[in-house]
C-alpha positions as CSV (number, residue, x, y, z in Angstrom):
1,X,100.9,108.0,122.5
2,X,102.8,107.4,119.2
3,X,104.2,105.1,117.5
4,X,106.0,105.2,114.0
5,X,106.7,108.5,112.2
6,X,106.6,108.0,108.4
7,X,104.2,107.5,105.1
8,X,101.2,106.7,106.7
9,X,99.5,105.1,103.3
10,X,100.3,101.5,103.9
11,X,99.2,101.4,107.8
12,X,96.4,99.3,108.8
13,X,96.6,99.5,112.3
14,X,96.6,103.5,112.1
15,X,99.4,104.1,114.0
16,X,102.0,105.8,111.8
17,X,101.8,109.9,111.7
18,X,104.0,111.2,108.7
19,X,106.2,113.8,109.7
20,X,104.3,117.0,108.7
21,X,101.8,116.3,110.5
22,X,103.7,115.3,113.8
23,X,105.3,118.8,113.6
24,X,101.5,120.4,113.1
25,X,100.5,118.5,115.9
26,X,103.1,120.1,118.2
27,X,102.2,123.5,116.8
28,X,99.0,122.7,117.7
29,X,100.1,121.9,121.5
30,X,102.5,125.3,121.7
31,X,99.6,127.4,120.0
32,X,97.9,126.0,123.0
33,X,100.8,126.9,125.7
34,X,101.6,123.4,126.1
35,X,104.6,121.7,126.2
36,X,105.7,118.1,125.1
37,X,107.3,116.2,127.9
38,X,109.5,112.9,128.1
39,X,106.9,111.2,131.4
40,X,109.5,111.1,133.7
41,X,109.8,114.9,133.4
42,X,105.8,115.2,133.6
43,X,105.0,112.7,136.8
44,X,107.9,114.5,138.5
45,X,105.9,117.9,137.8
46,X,102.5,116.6,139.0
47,X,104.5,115.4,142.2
48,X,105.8,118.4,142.8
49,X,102.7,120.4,141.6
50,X,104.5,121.9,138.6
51,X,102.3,120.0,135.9
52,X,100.5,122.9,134.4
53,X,100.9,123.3,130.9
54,X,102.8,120.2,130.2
55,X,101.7,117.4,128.3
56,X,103.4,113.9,128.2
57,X,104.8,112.2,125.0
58,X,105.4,108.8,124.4
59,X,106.4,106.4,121.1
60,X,106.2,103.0,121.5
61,X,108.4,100.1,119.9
62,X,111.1,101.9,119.5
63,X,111.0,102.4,115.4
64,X,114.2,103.3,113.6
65,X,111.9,106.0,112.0
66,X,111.9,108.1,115.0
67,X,115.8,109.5,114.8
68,X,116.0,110.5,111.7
69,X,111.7,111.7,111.4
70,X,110.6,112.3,114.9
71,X,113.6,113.6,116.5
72,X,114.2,116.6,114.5
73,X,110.3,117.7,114.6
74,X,110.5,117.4,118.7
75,X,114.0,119.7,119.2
76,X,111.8,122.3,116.4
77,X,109.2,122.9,119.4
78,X,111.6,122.6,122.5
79,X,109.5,119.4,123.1
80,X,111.3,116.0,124.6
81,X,109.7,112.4,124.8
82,X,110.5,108.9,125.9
83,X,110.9,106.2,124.1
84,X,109.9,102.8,124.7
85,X,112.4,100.2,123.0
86,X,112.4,96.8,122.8
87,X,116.3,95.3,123.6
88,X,115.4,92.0,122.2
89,X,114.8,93.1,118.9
90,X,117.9,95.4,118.3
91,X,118.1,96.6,114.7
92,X,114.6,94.0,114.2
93,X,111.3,94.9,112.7
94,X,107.8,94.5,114.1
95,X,107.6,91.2,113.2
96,X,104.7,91.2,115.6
97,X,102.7,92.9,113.5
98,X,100.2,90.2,111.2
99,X,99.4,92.8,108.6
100,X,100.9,96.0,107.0
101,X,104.7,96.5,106.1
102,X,107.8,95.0,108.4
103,X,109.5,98.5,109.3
104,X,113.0,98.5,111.5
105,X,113.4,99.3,114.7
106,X,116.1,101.1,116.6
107,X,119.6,99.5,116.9
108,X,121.9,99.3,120.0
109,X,124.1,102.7,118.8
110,X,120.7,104.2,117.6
111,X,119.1,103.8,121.1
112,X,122.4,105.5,122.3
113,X,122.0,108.1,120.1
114,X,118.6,109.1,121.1
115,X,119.4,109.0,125.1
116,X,122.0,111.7,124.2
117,X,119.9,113.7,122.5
118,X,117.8,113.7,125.7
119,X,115.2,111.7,125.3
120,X,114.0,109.5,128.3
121,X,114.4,105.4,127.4
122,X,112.3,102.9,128.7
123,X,111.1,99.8,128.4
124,X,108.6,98.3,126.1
125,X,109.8,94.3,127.1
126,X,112.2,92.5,125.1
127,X,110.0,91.3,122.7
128,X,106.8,93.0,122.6
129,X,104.8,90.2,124.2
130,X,101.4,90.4,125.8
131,X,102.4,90.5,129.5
132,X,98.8,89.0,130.3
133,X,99.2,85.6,128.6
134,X,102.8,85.2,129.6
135,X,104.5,82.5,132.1
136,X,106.0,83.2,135.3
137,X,109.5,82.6,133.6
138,X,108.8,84.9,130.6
139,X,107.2,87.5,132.9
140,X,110.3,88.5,134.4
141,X,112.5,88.0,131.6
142,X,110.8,91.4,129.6
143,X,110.1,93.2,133.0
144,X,113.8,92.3,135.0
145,X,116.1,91.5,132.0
146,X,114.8,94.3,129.4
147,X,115.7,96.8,132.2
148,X,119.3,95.0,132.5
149,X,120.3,95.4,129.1
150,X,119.0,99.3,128.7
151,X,120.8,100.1,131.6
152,X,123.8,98.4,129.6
153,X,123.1,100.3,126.3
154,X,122.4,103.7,128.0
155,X,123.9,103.9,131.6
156,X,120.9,105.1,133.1
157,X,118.6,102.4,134.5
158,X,115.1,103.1,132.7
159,X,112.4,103.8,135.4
160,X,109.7,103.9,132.8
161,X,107.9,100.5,131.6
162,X,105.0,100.3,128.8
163,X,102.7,97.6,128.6
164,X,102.7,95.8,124.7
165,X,99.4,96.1,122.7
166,X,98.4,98.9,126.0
167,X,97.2,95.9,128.6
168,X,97.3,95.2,131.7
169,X,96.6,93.5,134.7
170,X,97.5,92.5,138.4
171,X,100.0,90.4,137.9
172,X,101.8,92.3,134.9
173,X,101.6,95.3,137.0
174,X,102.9,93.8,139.8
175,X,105.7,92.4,137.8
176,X,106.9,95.7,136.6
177,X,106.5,97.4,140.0
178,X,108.7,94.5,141.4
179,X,111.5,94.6,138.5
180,X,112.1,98.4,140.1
181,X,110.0,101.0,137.5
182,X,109.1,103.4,138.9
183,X,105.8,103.6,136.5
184,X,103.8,101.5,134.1
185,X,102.3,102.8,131.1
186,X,98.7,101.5,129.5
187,X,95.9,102.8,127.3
188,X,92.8,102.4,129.7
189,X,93.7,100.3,132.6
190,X,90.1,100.7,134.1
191,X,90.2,99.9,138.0
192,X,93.9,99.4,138.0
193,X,94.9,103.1,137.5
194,X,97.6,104.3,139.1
195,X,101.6,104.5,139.7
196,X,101.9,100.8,137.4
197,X,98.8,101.1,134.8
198,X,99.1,104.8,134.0
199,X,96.7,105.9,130.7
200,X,97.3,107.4,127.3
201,X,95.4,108.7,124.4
202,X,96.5,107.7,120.9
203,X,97.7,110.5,118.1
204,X,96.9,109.5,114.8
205,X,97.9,110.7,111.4
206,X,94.1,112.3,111.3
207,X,94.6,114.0,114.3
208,X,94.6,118.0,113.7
209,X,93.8,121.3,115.7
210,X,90.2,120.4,116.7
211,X,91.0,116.8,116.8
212,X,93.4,116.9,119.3
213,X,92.1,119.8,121.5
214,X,89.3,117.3,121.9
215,X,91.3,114.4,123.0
216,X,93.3,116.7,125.4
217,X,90.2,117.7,127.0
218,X,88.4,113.7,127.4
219,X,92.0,112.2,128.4
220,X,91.8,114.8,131.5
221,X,87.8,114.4,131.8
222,X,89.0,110.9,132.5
223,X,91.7,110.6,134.8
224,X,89.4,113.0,136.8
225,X,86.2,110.9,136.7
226,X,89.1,107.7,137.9
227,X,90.1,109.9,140.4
């Protein structure tokens, strides 16, 4: 799970890898005989029984940054990855975010640009609201209408949904499932694991070689030990 790819010096909430370091992280993975996946590619592979060797890679709120800073890093390693946008906030900033620097996020054309270069979009809501605390009404606005307006940006209606700030719970999940994703993405969606509260491990900028291996290794150890 990523985020923003930039100058990490001015991040308090850790979640911006600068570019060197994202393509030493995918190194790492290939060094490894791992591949990085867009998650539609990877839950189609465990389906099928393919998923050995393949890792999934996500980036949440659909930053600007990752075009021009990600992109170019992922097409170096043969890697692909989808992107969780936020159609609300077209050409925005994380105005979410209390603390740390107002960055921009993808426009319309941008979002366009990065489905053609064949990364998978989905949704991250309209507006990156906690799903938990919302109403009935706002519930199915960034479940329903977020996957109406990708589908008009793109052409491909986005199967993919992630959770903002990672939570999750019954009704949220059953909101996504009945908007039509296919999956739901989390971070650790305890007893609710499964098709609509999938996990994920975050990368950070101080994530290297051991680092990582490490992570690999306990985000398995737990989907096991769920299972």
């Amino acid at each position: 799970m990523y985020h923003s790819v930039g100058d990490p010096t001015d991040d308090p909430y850790g979640i911006t890898v600068a570019r060197d370091r994202l393509d030493h992280q995918l190194a790492c993975l290939r060094r490894r005989r791992l591949t990085g996946v867009d998650v539609g590619t990877l839950l189609r592979a465990h389906a099928a029984g393919r998923s050995r060797g393949l890792v999934g890679l996500t980036f949440d709120d659909g930053y600007a940054d990752f075009l021009h800073e990600a992109l170019p890093v992922l097409r170096r390693h043969d890697c692909t990855a989808t992107v969780f946008v936020l159609p609300g906030r077209l050409g925005g900033s994380n105005e979410w975010d209390p603390l740390g620097p107002r960055k921009p996020l993808l426009t319309g054309d941008e979002i366009r640009a990065v489905a053609e270069s064949g990364m998978q979009i989905g949704s991250h809501g309209l507006y990156h609201r906690s799903l938990t605390e919302a109403s009935d009404d706002v519930l199915r606005q960034e479940t329903h209408h977020s996957r109406e307006l990708i589908r008009d940006l793109t052409g491909t209606v986005p199967d993919t949904f992630c959770y903002p700030y990672g939570t999750v719970d019954r009704r949220a999940a059953d909101a996504v499932r009945d908007a039509g994703y296919t999956y739901g993405f989390a971070i650790d969606p305890g007893p609710l694991l499964g098709p609509y509260a999938l996990p994920r491990t975050h990368i950070s900028h101080a994530d290297r070689s051991v680092r990582l291996g490490v992570k690999h290794l306990r985000h398995r150890f737990a989907r096991r030990t769920a299972r």
